[in-house]
MIROZA-879062 format. One record per atom (N, C-alpha, C): residue in one letter; x, y, z. Coordinates in steps of 0.1 Angstrom, whole numbers, plus 2048, in hexadecimal, padded with zeros to 3 digits. Example, Ala and Ser with C-alpha at 12.3 -4.5 7.8 and 13.67 -1.06 7.14 Angstrom:
2
A8847C784E A87B7D384E A8847DF84E S8807EA847 S8897F5847 S88180084F 
END
This chain:
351
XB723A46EA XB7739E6F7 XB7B3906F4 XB8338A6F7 XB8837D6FC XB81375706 XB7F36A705 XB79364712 XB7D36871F XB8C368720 XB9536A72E XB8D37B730 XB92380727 XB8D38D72A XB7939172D XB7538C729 XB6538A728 XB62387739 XB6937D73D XB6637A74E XB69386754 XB79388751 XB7A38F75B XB7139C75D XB6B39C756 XB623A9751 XB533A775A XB5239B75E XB41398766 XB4039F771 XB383A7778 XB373A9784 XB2B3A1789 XB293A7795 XB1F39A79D XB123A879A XB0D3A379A XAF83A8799 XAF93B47A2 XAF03BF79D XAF13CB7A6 XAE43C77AD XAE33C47BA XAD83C07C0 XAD03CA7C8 XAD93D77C5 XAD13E47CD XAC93E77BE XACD3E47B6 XAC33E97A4 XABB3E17A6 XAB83CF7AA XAB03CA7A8 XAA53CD7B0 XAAB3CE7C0 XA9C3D37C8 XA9A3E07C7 XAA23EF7C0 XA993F47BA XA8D3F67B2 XA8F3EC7AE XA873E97A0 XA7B3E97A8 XA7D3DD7B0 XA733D57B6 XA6C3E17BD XA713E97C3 XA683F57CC XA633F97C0 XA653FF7B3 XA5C4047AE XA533FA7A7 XA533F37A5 XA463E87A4 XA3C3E97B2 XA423E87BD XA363F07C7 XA2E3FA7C8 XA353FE7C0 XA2F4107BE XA2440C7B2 XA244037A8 XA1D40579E XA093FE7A4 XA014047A0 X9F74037A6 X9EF3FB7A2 X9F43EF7AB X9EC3E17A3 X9EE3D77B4 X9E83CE7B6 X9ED3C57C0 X9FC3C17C0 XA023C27C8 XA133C07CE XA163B07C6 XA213B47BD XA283A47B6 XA1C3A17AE XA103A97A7 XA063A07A0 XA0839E793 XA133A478E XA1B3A3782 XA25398784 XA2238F78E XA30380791 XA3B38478D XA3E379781 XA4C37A779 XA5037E770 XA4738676B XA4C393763 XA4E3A176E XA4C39D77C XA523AA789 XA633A3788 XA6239878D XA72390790 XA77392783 XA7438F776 XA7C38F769 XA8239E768 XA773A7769 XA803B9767 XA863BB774 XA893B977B XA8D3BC78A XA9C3B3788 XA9F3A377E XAAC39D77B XAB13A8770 XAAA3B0767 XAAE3B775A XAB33C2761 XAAE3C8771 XAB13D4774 XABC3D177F XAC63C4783 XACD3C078A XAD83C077D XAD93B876F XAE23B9766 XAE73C2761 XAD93D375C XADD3DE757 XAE33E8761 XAE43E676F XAE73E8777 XADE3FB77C XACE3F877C XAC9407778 XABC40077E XAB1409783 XAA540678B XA9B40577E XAA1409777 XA9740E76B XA9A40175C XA9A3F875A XA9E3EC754 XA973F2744 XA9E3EC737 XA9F3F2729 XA9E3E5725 XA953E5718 XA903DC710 XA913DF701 XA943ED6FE XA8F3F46EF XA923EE6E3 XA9F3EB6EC XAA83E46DB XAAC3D46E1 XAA73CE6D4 XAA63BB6DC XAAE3B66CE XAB33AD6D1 XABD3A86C8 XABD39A6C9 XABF38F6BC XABB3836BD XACA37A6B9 XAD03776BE XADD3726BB XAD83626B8 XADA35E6AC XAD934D6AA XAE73436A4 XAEA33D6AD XAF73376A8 XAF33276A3 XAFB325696 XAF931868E XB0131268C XAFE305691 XB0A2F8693 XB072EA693 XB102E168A XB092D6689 XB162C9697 XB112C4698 XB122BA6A1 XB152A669A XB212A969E XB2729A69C XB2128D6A0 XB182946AA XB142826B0 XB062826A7 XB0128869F XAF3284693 XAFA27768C XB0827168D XB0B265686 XB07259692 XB0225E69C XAFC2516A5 XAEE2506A2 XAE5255699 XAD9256696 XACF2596A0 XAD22686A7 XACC26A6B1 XAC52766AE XAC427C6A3 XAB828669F XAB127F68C XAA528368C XAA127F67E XAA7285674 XAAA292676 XAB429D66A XAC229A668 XAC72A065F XAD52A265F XADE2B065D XAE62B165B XAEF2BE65F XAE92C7650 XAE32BF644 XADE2CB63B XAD22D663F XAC72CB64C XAC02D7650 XAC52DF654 XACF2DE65C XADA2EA667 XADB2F5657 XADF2F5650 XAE72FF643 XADA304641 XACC2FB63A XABF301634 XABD308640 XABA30864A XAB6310656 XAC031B659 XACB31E65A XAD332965A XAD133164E XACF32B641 XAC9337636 XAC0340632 XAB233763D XAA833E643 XAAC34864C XAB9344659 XAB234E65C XABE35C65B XAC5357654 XACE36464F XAC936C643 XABC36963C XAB236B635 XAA7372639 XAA6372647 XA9D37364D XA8D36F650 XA8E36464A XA8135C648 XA7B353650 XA8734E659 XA83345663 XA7B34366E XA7633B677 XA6F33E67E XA6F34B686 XA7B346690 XA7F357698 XA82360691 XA85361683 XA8137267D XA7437767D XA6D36C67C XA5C37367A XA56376687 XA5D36E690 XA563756A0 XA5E3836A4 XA7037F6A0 XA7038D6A5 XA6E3966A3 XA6B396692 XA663A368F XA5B3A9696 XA5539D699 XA443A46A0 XA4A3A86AE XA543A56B7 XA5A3AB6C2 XA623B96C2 XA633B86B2 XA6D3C26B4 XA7A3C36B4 XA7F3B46B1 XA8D3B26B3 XA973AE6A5 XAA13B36A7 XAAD3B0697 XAB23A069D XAB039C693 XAB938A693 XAC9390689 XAD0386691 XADB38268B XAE137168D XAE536E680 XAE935F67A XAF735C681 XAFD353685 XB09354685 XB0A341683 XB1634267D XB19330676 XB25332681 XB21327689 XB2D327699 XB33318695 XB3031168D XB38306689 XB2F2FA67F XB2A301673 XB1F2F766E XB262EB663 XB222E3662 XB2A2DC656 XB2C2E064B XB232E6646 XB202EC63B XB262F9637 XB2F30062C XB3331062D XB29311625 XB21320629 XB16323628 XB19332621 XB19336616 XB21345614 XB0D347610 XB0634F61A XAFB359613 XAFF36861C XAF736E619 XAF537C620 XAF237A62B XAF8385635 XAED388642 XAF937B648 XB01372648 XB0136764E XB0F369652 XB1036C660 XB22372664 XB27360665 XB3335E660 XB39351667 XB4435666E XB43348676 XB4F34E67C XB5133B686 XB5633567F XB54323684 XB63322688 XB66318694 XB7331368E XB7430168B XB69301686 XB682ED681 XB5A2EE67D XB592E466F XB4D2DF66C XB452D8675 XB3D2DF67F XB3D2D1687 XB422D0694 XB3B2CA69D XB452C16A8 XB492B56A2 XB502AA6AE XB5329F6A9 XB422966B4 XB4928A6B1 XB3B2816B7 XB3F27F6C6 XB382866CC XB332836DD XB3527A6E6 XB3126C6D6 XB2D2606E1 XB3D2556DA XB4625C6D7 XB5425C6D1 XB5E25A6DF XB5E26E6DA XB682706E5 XB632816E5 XB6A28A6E5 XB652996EE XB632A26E0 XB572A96E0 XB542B26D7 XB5A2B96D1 XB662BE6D9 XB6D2CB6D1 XB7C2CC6DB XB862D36D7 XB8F2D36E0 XB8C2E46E5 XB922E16F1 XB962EF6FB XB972FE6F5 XBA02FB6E9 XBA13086DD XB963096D6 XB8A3006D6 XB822FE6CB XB783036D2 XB743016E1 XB6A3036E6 XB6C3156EB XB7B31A6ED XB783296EF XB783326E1 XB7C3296D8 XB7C3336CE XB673346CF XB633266CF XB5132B6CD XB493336D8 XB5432E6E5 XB4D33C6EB XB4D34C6E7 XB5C34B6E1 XB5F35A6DD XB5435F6CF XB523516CD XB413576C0 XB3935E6CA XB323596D0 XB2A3596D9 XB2D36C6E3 XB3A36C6E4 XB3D37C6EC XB3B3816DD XB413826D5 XB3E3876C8 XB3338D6C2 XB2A3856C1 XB1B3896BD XB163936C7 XB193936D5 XB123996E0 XB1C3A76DF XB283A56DB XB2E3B46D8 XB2B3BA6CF XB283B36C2 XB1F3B86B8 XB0F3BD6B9 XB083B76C2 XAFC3BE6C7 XAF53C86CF XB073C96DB XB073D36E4 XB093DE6DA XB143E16CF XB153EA6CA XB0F3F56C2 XB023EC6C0 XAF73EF6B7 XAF13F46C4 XAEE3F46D1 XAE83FA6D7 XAE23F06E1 XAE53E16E0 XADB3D46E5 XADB3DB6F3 XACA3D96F9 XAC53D8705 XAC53CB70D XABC3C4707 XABD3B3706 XABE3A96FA XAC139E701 XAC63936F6 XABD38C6F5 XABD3836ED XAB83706EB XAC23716E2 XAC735E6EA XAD23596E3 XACA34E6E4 XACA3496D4 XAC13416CC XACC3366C2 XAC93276BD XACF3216B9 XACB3156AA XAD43126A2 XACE30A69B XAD8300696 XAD52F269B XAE02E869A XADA2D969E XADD2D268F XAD62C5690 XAE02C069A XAD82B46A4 XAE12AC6AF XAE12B46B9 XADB2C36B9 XAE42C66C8 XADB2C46D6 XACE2C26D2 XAC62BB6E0 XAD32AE6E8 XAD62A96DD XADC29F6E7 XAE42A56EE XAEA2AD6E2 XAF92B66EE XAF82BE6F8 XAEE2C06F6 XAE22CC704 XAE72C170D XADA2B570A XAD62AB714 XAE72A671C XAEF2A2712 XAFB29C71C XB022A5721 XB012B5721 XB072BE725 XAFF2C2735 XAF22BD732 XAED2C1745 XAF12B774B XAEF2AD743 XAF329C74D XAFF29D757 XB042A374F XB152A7754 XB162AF75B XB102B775B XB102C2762 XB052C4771 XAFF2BB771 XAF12B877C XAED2AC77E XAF92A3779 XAF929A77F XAEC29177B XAE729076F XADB28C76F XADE27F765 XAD3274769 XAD226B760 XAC727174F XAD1268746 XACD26D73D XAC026B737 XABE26173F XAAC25C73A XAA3263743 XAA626A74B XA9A273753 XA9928474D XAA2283742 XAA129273B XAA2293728 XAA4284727 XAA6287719 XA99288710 XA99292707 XA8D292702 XA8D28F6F2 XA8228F6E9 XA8228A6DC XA872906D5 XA8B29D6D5 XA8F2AC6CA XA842AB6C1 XA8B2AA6B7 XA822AA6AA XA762A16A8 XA772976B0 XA6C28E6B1 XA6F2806AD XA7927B6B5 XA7F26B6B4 XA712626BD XA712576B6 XA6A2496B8 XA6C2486C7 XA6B23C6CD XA6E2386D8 XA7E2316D6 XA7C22B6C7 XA8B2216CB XA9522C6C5 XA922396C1 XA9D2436BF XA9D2476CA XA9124B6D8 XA962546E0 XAA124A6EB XA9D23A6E8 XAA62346F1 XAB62366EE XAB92356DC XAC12366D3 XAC92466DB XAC42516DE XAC825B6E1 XACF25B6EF XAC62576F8 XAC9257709 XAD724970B XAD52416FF XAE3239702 XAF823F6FC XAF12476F3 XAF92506EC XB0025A6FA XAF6261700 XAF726C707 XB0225F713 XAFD255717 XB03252721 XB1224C71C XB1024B710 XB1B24370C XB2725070A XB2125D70A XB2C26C707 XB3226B719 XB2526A722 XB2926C72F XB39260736 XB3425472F XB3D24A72F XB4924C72D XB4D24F722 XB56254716 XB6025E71A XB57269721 XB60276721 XB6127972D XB56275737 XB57276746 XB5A285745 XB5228D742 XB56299746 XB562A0756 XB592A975B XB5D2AD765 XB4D2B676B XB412B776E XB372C076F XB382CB775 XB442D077D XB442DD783 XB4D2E0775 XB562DC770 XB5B2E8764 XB572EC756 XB4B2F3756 XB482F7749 XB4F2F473B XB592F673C XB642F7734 XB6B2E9730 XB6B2DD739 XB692D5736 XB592CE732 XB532CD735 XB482CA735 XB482CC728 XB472DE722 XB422DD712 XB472D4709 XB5B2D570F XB5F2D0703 XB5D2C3700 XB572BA70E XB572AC70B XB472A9706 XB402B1709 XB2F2B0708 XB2A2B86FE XB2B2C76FB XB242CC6F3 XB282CF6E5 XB1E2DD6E3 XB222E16D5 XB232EF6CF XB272EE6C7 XB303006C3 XB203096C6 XB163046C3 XB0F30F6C5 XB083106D3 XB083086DA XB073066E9 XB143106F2 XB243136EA XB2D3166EA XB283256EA XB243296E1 XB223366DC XB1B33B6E5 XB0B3356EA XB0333E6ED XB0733C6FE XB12333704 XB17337712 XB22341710 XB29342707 XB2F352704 XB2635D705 XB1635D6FB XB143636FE XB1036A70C XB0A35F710 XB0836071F XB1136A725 XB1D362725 XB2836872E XB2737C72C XB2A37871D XB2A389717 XB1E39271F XB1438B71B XB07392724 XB0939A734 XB0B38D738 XB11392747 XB1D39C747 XB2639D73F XB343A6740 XB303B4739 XB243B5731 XB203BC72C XB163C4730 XB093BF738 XB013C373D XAF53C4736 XAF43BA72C XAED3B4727 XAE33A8729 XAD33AC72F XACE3A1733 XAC7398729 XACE38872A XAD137E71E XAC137371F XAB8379719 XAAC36B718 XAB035C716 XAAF35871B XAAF346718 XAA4341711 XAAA336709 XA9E32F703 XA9932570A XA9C31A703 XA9930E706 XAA430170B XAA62F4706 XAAC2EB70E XABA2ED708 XABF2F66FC XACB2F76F8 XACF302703 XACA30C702 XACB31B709 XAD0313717 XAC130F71A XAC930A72B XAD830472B XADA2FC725 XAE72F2723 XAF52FA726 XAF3305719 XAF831471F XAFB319724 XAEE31972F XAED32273D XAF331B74A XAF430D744 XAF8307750 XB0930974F XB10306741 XB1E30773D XB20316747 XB1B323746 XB1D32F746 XB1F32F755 XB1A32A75B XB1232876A XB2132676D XB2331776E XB2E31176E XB3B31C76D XB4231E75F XB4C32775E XB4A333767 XB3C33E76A XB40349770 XB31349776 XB30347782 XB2634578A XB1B35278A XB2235B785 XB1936A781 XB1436C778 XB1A362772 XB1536A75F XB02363765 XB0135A76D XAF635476A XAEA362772 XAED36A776 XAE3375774 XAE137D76E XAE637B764 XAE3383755 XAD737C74C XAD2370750 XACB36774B XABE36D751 XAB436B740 XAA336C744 XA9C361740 XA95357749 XA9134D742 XA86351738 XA82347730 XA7134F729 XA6A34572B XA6C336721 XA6232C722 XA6631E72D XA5D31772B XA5F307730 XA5F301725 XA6B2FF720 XA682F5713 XA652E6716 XA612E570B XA5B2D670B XA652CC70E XA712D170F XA7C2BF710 XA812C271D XA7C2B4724 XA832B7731 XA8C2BA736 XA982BC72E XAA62C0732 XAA42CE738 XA9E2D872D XA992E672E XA912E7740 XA8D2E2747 XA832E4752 XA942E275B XA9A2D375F XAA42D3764 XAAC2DE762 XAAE2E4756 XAB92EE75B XAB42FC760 XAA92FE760 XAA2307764 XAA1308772 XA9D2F9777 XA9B2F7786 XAAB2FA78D XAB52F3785 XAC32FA78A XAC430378A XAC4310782 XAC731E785 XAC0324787 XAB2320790 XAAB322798 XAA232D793 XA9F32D788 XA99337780 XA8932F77A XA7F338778 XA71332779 XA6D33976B XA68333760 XA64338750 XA5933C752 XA52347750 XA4734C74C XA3C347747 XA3E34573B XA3A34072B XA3D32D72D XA3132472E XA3231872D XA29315722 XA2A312715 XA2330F708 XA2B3046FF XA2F2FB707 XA392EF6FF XA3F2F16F5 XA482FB6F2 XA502FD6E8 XA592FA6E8 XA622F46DA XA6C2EA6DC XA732F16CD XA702FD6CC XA772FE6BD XA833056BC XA883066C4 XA9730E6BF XA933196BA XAA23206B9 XAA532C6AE XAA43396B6 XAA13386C6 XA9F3406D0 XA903436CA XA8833B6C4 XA783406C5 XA713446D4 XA753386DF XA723396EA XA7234C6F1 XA813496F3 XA8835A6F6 XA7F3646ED XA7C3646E1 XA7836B6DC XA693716E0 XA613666E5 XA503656EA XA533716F8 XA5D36A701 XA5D37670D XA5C38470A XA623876FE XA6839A6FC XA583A26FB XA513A06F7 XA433A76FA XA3C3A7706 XA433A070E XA3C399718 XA413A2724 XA4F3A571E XA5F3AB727 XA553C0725 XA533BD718 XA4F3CB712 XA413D371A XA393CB719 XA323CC722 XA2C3CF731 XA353C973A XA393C9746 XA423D5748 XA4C3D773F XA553E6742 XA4D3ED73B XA3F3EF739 XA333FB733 XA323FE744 XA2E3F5746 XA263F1755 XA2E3FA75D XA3B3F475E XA443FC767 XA4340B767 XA4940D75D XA50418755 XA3E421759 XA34423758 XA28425758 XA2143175E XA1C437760 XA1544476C XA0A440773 XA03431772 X9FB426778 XA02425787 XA0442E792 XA0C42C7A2 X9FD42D7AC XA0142A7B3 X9FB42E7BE X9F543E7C4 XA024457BE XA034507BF X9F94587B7 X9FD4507A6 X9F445B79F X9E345A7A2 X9DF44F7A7 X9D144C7A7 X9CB4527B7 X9D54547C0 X9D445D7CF X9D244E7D6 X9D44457D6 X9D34387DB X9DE4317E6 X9DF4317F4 X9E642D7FB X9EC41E7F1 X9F741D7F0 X9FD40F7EC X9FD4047F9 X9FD3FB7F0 X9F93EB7F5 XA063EA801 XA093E2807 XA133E080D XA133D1813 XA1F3CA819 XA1E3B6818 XA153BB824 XA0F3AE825 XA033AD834 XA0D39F839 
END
């Protein structure tokens, strides 16, 4: 699919599937909602697949890798060679999120959405159109052609995952610099000052995190991007792999594919996605609270509440990854012969 074509492809949430769902969670023989947000999480999965009965079996880990132009403002401690060591991991399969998903159950796939580095190992699809963004706190990340070719990564991999069978997603990422690009990508978008959400990433000093939130204001400065249009916004704020996984977003939603979020990249994302197609954003499952404030702000915008709060700040969709047993579990629950019915028990009802 093409981006143009990918929209047009979204419908709005089947909301007779979702409070389906919800009635048969009444039925299951436990106190009414005592399952919280793992009731609300399968009941959004049973609104996307558009079915009372919500699917988990086959989970798929999409991770897009990209390095980011504004690391020449010295606003992360790494540089673009961890972005390449870390992509060989995990098109290797060795990386953090390979070792969790395997315990979830889930296939990873690599994808190089614009790294500095050409990276020729196995397992590693490329598919970039620049080494890189440009610097942020310059002038604008990428141009208009630059920014849909990396969404179209992003539909790509999710076409590649549906085909294989994908139930659900995590779209997971790995790219020195792009906390900042996260961070000046909500600013813009929610209107926020950059010092009430910028967080350390990798773990900058005080006079780097100052070094960082003046960078971010100086992109805001610079490029004045527009915060209702995604599309602007990316190209002046973000980054190819922030690009990718609001494609995949989009795809999710056009697809019927319910898409896990991670953390403060993922949000960034979710807000871009939001923006361009106001639907794709119920294709979204949150999982954690990550640790960098940006991640809680965009969460509070799309009005969505994380499960899982354990300060995690590591990329690679680890986060997304922690919810799928959690997702696995709760559709035992559902899915289950534990009713009211089977035990001869009048069911609970609201007082």
């Amino acid at each position: 699919m093409t981006f143009t074509e990918c929209l047009s492809r979204i419908p709005a949430p089947d909301e007779g599937a979702r409070l389906a769902c919800l009635r048969r969670w009444d039925a299951v023989a436990k106190p009414l909602h005592s399952l919280g947000l793992l009731e609300t999480l399968t009941a959004r999965m049973a609104a996307v697949q558009r079915t009372d009965h919500p699917r988990a079996s086959c989970k798929h880990v999409v991770v897009f890798c990209a390095d980011n132009g504004v690391v020449a403002e010295g606003v992360s401690q790494s540089d673009s060679s961890v972005t390449a060591a870390v992509a060989g991991a995990l098109a290797g399969g060795s990386s953090n999120v390979n070792i969790m998903a395997r315990c979830a159950g889930a296939t990873v796939t690599a994808w190089d959405a614009g790294m500095a580095a050409d990276l020729a190992v196995p397992g590693l699809r490329v598919r970039k159109c620049a080494h890189g963004t440009a610097n942020i706190a310059q002038g604008p990340a990428m141009t208009r052609a630059q920014a849909v070719f990396a969404l179209e990564t992003g539909i790509a991999a999710v076409e590649e995952a549906a085909a294989a069978g994908c139930d659900i997603l995590v779209a997971g990422e790995m790219g020195i610099g792009n906390t900042t690009s996260s961070t000046a990508v909500l600013c813009a978008t929610l209107g926020l000052d950059p010092a009430d959400v910028t967080g350390r990433g990798s773990g900058l000093s005080d006079a780097g995190l100052d070094r960082k939130i003046a960078v971010i204001r100086r992109c805001l400065e610079v490029n004045r991007p527009d915060g209702t249009d995604g599309l602007d916004v990316l190209c002046k704020c973000g980054g190819f792999d922030i690009a990718a996984i609001c494609g995949a977003y989009l795809a999710g939603a056009a697809l019927g594919i319910p898409c896990v979020m991670d953390g403060l990249i993922s949000g960034a994302a979710a807000m871009l996605a939001q923006r361009i197609c106001p639907d794709a954003a119920a294709a979204l499952l949150p999982s954690h609270m990550s640790h960098e404030p940006g991640g809680h702000a965009a969460l509070d915008a799309l009005g969505l509440r994380a499960p899982i709060v354990a300060e995690m700040a590591l990329g690679e969709g680890t986060g997304g990854v922690a919810l799928l047993p959690l997702l696995d579990m709760a559709l035992a629950v559902l899915n289950g012969e534990h009713s009211f019915a089977s035990i001869g028990m009048d069911a609970y009802t609201e007082q």
